[in-house]
N, C-alpha and C positions, 0 to 999 in steps of 0.2 A: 400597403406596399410590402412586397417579398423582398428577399436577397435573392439576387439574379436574374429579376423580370428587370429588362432596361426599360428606362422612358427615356423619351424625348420630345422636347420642347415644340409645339405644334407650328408654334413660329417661324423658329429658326432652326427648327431639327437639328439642333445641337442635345448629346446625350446626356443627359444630368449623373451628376456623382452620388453613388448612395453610398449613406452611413449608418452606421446602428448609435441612436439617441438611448441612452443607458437609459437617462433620469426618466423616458416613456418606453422602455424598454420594445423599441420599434425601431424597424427600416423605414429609412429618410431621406426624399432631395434636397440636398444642396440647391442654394438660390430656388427654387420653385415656391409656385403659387399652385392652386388647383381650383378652377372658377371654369364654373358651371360642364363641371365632367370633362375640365381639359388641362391636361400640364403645360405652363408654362414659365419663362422667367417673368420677374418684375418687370422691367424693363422691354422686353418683349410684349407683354400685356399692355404695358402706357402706349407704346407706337402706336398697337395693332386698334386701342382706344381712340388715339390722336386721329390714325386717318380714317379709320370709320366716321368721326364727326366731322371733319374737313369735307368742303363740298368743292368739289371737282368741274368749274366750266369751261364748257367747250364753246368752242364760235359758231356760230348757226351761218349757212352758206344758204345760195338762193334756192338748195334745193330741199334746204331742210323746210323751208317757206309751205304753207298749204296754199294750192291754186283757187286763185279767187277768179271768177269770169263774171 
């Protein structure tokens, strides 16, 4: 991480705060994670987890049906 490259959150494109961590003498986001080449919050991460695994039914109508003759 630099000073002055912004990131933002891929979730909620909210902009993370950077700090400089002395004791790693490094620029750092605030709340972020970084999983699998992408910035994100905590929090943001669990959602975008949660409905990825949530399965989504929809009602099948007569034309979703295949024609049997």
């Amino acid at each position: 991480m630099h000073k002055g490259r912004l990131q933002s959150c891929v979730v909620c494109h909210d902009t993370f705060e950077q700090f400089h961590d002395d004791d790693e003498d490094a620029w750092m986001l605030r709340d972020c994670v970084h999983v699998a080449n992408e910035y994100l919050h905590p929090s943001c991460e669990r959602d975008r987890a949660l409905s990825a695994s949530s399965t989504i039914s929809t009602p099948t109508t007569d034309a979703d049906k295949p024609l049997v003759r």
